[in-house]
N, C-alpha and C positions, 0 to 999 in steps of 0.2 A: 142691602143686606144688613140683617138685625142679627147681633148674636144673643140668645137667651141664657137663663140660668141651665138647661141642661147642655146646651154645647157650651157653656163655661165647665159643665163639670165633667162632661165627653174628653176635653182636651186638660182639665185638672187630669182625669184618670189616667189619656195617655202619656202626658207628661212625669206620671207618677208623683203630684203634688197633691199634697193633703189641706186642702181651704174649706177655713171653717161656713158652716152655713149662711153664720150672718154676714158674712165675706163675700158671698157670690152675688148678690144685688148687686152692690159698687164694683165690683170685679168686670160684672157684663157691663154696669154703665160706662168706665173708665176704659173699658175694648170697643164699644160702639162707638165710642169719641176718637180714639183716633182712627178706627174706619171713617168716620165722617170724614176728618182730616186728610187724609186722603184720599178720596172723594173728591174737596177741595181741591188738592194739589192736581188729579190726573184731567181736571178741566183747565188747567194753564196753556195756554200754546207755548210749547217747546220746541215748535220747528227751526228758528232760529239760533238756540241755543247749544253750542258743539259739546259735546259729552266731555265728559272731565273723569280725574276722581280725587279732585282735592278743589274747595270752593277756592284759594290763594295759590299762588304760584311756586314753588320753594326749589331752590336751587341746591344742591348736593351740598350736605351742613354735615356731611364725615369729614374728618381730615385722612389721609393717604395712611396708608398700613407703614410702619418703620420697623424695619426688621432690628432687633439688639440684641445681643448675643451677649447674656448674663450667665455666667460661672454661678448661682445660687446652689449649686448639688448640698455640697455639704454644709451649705445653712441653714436650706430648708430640713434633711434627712437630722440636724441635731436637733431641730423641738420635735421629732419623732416622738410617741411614749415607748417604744419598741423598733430597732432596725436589726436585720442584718446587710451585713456590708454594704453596697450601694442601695438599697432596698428596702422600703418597709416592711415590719413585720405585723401580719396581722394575725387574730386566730381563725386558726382553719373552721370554715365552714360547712365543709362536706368530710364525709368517713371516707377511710379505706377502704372501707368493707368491700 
């Protein structure tokens, strides 16, 4: 399969990108190259090889959730620009009406 300059510009349009004219030569050449490429790849024998989805092995690299129970109310609520009582205040964004 060969992609040309009008399925370069088939899939510009449905993509809704704007590529300039002198742009779509190297555009189709740099998409035929890696179609070849993989091309390449789907001639490997991969019968051997067990499915993955990570090339390295990685072992759980979180550490453990620690529950803290910090008192912060009234330090964060005083750089407020506006509070009432336990509460920010913000301006109303919808009417009564």
């Amino acid at each position: 399969m060969t992609i040309d300059i009008n399925q370069v510009r088939k899939v510009a349009l449905l993509a809704r990108l704007d590529i300039p004219a002198e742009q779509e030569e190297q555009l189709a050449s740099q998409l035929n190259s890696i179609l070849d490429y993989f091309d390449q790849l789907s001639q490997l024998d991969t019968d051997s090889v067990e499915p993955t989805t990570r090339a390295i092995d990685l072992s759980n690299i979180t550490r453990e959730d620690q529950q803290v129970n910090a008192d912060l109310r009234e330090e964060i609520l005083s750089q407020a620009p506006s509070r009432e009582g336990d509460f920010f205040s913000v301006p109303s964004i919808l009417s009564n009406d």
